[in-house]
PASEBA-1860 file (N, C-alpha, C; in nm, 3 decimals):
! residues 191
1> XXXXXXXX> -3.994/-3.076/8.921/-3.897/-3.095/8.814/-3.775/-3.170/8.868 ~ -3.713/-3.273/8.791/-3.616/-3.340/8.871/-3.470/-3.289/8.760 ~ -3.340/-3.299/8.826/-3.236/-3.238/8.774/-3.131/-3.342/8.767 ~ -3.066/-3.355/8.669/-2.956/-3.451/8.651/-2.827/-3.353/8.726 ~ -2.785/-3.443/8.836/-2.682/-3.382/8.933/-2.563/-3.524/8.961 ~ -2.460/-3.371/8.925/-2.316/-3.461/9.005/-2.230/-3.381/9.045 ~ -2.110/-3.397/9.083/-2.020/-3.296/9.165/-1.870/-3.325/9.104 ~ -1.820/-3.240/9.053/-1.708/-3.219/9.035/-1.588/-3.144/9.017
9> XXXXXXXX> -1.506/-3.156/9.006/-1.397/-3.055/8.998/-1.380/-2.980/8.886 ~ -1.393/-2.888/8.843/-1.350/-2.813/8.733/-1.209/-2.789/8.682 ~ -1.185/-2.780/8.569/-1.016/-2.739/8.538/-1.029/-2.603/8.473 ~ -0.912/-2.545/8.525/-0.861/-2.432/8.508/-0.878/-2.384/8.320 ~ -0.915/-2.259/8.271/-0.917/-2.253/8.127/-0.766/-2.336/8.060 ~ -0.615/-2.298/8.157/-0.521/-2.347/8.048/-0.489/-2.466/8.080 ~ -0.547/-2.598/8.162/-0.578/-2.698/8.168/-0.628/-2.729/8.012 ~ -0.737/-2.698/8.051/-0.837/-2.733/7.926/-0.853/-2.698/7.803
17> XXXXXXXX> -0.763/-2.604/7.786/-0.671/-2.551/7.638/-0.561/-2.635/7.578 ~ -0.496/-2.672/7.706/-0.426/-2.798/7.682/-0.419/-2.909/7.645 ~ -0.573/-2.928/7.728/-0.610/-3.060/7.665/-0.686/-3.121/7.589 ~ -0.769/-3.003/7.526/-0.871/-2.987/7.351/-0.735/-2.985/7.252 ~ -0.587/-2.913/7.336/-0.522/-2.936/7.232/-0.483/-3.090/7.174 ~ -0.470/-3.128/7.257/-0.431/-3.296/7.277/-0.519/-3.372/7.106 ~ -0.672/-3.326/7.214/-0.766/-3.390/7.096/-0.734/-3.412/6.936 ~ -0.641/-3.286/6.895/-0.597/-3.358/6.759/-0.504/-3.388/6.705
25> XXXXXXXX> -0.446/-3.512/6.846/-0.327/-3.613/6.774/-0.413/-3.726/6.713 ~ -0.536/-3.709/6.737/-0.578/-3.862/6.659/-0.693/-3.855/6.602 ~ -0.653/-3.749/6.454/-0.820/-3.741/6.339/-0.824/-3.857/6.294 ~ -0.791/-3.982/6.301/-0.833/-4.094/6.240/-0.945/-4.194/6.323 ~ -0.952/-4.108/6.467/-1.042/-4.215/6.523/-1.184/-4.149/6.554 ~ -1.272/-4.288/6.489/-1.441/-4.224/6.492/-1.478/-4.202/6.664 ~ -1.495/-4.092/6.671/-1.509/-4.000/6.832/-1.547/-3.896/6.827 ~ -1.625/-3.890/6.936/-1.734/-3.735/6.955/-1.627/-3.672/7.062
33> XXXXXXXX> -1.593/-3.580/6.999/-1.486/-3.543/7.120/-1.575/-3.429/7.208 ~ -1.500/-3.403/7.375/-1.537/-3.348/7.471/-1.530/-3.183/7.415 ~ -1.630/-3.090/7.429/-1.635/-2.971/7.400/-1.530/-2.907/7.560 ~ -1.432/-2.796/7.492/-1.346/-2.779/7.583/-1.385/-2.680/7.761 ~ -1.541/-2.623/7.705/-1.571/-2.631/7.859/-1.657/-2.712/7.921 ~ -1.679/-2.882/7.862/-1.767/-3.007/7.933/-1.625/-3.036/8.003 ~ -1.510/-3.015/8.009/-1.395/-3.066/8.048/-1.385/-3.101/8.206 ~ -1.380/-3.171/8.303/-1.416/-3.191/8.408/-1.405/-3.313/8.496
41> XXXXXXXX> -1.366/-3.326/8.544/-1.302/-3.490/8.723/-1.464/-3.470/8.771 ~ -1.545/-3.591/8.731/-1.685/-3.599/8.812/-1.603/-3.668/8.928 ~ -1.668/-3.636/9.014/-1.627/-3.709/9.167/-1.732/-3.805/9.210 ~ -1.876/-3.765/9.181/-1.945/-3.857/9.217/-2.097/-3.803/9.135 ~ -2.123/-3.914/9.069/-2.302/-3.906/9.020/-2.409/-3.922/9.139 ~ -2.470/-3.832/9.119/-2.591/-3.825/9.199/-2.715/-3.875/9.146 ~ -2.740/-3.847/9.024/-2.837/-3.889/8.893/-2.955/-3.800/8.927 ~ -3.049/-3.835/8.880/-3.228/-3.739/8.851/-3.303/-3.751/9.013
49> XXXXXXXX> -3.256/-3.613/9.085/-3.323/-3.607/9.193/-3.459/-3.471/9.170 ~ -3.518/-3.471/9.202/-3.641/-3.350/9.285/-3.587/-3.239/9.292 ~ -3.630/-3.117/9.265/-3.572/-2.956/9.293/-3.579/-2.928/9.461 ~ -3.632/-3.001/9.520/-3.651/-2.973/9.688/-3.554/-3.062/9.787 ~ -3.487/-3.183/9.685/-3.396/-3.291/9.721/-3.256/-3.152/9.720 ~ -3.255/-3.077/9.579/-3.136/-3.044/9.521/-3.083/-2.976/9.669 ~ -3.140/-2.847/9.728/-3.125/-2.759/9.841/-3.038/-2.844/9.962 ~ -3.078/-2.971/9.966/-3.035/-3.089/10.065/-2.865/-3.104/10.049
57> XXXXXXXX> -2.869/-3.099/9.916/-2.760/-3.187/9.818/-2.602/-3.094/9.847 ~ -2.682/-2.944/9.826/-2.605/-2.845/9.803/-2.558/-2.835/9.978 ~ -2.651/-2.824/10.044/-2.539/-2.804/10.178/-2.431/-2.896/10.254 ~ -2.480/-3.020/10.204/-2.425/-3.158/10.241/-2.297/-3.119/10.179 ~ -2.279/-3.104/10.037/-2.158/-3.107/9.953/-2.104/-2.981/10.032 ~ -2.181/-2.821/10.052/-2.092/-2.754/10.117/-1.989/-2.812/10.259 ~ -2.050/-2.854/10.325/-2.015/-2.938/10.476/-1.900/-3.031/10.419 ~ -1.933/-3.122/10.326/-1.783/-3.155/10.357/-1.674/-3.144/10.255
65> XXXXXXXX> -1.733/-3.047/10.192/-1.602/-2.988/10.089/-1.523/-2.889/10.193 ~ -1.608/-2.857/10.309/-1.507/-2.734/10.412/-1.460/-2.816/10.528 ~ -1.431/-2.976/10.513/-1.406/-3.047/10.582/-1.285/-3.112/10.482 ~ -1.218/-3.074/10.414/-1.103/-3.182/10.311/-1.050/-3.026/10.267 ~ -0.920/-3.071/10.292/-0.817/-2.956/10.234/-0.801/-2.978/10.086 ~ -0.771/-2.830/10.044/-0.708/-2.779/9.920/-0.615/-2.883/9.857 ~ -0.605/-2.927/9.748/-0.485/-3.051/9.718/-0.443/-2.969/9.558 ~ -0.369/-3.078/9.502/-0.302/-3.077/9.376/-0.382/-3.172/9.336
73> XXXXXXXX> -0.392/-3.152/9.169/-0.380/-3.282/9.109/-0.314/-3.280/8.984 ~ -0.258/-3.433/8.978/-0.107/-3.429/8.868/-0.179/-3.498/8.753 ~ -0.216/-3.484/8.610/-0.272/-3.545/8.505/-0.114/-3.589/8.435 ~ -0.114/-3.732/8.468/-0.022/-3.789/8.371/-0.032/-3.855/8.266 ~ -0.151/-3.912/8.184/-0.149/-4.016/8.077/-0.288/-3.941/8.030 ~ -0.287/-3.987/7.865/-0.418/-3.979/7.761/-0.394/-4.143/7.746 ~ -0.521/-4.182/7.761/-0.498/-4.329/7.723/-0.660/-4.380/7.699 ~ -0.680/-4.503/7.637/-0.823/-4.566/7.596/-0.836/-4.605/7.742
81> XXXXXXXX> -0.977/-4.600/7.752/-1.068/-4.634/7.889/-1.164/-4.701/7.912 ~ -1.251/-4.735/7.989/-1.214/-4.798/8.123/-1.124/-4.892/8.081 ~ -1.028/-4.926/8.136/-0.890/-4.994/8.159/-0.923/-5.143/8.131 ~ -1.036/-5.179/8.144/-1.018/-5.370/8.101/-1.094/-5.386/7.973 ~ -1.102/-5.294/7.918/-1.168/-5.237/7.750/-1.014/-5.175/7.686 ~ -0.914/-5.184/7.719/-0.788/-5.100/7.655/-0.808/-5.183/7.531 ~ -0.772/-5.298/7.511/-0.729/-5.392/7.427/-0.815/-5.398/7.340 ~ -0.909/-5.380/7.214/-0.955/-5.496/7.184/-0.960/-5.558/7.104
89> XXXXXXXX> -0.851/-5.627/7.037/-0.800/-5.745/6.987/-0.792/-5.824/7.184 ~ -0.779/-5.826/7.265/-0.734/-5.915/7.373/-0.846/-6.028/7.366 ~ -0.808/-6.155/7.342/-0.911/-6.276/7.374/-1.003/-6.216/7.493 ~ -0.924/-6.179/7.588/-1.005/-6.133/7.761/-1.147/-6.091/7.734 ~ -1.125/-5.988/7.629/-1.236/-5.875/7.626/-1.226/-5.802/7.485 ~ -1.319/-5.847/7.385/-1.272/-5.842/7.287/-1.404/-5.685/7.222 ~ -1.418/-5.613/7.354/-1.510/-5.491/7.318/-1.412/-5.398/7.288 ~ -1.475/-5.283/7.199/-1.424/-5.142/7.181/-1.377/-5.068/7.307
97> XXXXXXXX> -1.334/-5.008/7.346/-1.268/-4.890/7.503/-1.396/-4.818/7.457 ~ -1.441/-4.752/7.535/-1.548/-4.646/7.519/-1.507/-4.530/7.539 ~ -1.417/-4.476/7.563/-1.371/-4.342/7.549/-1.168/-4.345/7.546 ~ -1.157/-4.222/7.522/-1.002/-4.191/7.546/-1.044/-4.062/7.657 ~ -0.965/-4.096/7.765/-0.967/-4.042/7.905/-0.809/-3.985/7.932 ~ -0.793/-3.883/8.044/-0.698/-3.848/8.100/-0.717/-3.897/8.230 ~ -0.617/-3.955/8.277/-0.608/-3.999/8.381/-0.550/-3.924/8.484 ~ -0.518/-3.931/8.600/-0.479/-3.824/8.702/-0.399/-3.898/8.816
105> XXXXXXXX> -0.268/-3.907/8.883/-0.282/-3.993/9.004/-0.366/-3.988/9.121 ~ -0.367/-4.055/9.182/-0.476/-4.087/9.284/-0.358/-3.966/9.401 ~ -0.437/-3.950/9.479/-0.381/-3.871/9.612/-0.426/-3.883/9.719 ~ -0.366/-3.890/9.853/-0.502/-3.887/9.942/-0.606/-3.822/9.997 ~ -0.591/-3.724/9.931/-0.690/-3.584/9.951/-0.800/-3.637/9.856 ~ -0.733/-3.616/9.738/-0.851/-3.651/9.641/-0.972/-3.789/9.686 ~ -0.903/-3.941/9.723/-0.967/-4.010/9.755/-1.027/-4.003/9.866 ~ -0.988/-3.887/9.976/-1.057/-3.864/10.099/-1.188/-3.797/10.048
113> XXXXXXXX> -1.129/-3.651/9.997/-1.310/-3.588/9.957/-1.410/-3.690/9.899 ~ -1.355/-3.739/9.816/-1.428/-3.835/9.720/-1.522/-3.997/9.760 ~ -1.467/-4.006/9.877/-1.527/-4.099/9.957/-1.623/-4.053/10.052 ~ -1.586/-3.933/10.134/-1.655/-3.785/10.202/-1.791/-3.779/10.148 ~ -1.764/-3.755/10.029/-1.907/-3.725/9.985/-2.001/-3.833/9.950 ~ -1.910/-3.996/9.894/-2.011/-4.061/9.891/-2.080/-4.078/10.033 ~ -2.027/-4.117/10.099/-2.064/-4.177/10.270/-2.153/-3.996/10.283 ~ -2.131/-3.903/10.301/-2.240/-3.816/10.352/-2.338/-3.790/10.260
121> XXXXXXXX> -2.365/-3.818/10.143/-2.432/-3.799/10.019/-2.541/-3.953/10.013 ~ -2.460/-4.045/10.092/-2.516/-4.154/10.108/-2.534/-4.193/9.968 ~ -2.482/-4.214/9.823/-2.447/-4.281/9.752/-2.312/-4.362/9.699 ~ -2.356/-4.433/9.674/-2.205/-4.549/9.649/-2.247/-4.584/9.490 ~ -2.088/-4.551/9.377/-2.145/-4.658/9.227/-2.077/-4.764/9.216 ~ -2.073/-4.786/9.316/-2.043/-4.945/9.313/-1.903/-5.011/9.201 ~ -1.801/-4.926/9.200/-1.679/-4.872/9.107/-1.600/-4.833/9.183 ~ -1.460/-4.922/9.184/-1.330/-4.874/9.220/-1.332/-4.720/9.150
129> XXXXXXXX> -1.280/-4.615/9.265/-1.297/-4.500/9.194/-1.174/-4.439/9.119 ~ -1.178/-4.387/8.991/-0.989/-4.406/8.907/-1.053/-4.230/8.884 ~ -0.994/-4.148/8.919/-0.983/-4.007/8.889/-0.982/-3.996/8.729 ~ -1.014/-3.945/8.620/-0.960/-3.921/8.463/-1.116/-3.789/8.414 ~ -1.060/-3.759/8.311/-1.123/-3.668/8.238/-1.193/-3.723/8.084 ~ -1.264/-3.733/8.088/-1.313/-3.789/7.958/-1.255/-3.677/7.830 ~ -1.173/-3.703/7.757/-1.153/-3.623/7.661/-1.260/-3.657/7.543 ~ -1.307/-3.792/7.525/-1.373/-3.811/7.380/-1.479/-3.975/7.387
137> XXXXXXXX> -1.571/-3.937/7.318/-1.687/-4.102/7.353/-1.618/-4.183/7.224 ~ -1.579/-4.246/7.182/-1.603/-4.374/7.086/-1.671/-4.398/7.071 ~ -1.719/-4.369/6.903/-1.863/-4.447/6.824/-1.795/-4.610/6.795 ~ -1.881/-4.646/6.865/-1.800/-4.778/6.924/-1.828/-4.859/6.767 ~ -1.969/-4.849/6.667/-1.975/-4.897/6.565/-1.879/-4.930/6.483 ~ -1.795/-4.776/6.427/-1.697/-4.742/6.394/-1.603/-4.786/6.401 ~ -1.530/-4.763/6.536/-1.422/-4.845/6.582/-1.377/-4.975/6.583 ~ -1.511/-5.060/6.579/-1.501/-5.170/6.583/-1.487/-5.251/6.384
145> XXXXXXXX> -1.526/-5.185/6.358/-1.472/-5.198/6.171/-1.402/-5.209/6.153 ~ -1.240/-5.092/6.246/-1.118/-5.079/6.242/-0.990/-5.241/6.168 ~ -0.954/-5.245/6.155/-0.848/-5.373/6.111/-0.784/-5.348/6.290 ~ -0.745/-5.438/6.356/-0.669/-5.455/6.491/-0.501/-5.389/6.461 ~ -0.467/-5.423/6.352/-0.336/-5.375/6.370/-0.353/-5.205/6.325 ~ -0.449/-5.150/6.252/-0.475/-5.049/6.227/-0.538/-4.910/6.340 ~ -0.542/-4.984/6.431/-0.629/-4.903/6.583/-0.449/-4.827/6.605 ~ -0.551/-4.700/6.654/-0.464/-4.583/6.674/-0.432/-4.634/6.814
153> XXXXXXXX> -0.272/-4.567/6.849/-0.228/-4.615/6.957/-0.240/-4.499/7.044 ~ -0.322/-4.532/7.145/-0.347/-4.374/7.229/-0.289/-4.398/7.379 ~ -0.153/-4.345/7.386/-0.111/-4.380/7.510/-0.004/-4.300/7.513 ~ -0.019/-4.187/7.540/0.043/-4.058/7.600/0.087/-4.010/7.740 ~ 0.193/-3.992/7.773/0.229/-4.010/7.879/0.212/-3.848/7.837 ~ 0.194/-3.753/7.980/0.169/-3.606/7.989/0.232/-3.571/8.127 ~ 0.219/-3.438/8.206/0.255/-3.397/8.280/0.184/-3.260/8.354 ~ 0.052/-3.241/8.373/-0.047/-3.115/8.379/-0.054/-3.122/8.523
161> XXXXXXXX> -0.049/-3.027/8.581/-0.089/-3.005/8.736/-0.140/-2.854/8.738 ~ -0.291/-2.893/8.842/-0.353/-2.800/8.912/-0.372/-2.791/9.051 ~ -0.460/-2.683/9.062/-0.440/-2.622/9.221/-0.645/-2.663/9.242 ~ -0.702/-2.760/9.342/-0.814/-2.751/9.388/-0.843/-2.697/9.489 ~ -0.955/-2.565/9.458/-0.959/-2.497/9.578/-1.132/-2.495/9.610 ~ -1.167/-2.551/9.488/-1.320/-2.615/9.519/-1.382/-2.729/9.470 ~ -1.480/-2.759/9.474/-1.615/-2.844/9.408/-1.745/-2.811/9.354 ~ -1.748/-2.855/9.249/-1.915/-2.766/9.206/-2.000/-2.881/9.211
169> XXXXXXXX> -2.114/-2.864/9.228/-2.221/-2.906/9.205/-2.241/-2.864/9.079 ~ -2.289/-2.972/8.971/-2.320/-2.967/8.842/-2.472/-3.019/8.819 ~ -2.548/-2.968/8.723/-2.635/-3.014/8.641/-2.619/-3.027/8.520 ~ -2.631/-3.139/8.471/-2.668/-3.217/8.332/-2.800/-3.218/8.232 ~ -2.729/-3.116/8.148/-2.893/-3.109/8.062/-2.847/-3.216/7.926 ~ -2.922/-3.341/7.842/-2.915/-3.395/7.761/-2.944/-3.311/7.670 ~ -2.890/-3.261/7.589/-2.915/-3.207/7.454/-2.942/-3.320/7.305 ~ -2.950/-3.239/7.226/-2.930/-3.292/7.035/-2.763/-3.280/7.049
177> XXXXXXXX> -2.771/-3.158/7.039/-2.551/-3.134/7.060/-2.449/-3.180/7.151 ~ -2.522/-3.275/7.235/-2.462/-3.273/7.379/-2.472/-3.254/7.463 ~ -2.445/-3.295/7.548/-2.456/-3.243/7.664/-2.438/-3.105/7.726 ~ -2.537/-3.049/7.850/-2.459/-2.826/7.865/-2.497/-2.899/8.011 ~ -2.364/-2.813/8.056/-2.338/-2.832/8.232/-2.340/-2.727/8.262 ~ -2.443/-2.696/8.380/-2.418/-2.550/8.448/-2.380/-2.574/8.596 ~ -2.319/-2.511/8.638/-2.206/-2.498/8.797/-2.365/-2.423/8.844 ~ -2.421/-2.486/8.988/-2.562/-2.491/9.033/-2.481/-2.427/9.151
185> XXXXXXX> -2.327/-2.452/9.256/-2.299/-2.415/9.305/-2.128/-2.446/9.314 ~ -2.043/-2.357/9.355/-1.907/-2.377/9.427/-1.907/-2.417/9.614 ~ -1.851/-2.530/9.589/-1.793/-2.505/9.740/-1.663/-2.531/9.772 ~ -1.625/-2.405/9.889/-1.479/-2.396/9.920/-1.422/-2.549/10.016 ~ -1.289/-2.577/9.954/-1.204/-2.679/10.016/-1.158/-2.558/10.173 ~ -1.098/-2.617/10.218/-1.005/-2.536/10.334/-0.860/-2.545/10.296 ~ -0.815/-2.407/10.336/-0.693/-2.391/10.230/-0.636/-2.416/10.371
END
């Protein structure tokens, strides 16, 4: 049986109370919004490995999650995403954003683990890596109907900080409803 796997950080319940609250400054835009416990900083996709690969996966991630200290992370902006999709009225790039994301600053902890695991995990996605939280997908159909001067302006400056004191290993089940993530394992940072 092969398992859809990735690793990421979890947020705290009043993180993520916080930020389902967010979700309804903007009932006018066609979006499947994030159910408030899919809420979650993937650090790195692993994709559809083998149940005998997974055992591999899990100690690797233990090893060097107990190799990268405990950090903060500061969530400052709700904003449309990936970043060269913000616009689209822009001549540049005249596609829909595919989601509204929370963004996070970068740190060097964060980009240390996060590189850690690609290099010992031995995968790379080939993506400058930008920390954010997917709050919501854009039915991009939809959106794109919109009138340009009529597109909701989603650019929220915020202020949320947490405490990382681990990493999970996640599995990804595709549903009818969505997506269901189950935590396969925790591993401890070094405090």
């Amino acid at each position: 049986m092969r398992h859809r796997i990735f690793i990421a950080i979890n947020l705290p319940d009043n993180i993520k109370k916080k930020l389902e609250d967010c979700q309804s400054k903007w009932p006018e835009l066609p979006i499947k919004w994030t159910k408030k416990e899919n809420l979650h900083v993937t650090l790195i996709f692993i994709g559809y490995i083998p149940g005998q690969e997974l055992l591999e996966i899990c100690k690797i991630a233990r090893e060097t999650a107990y190799k990268n200290q405990s950090f903060s992370v500061n969530l400052n902006k709700i904003c449309y995403g990936p970043h060269k999709k913000i616009l689209p009225s822009s001549p540049i790039d005249s596609r829909a954003p595919r989601m509204v994301w929370v963004e996070g600053k970068k740190s060097q902890e964060f980009t240390k683990l996060q590189i850690d695991l690609e290099k010992s995990l031995m995968v790379s996605e080939n993506r400058v890596f930008s920390p954010h939280i997917t709050l919501g997908r854009i039915r991009t159909w939809e959106f794109e109907k919109i009138e340009p001067e009529e597109i909701p302006q989603v650019n929220e400056e915020i202020n949320l900080s947490f405490e990382v004191n681990s990493i999970e290993i996640m599995e990804s089940e595709l549903k009818k409803g969505g997506p269901v993530y189950t935590i396969l394992e925790s591993c401890m940072l070094k405090n």
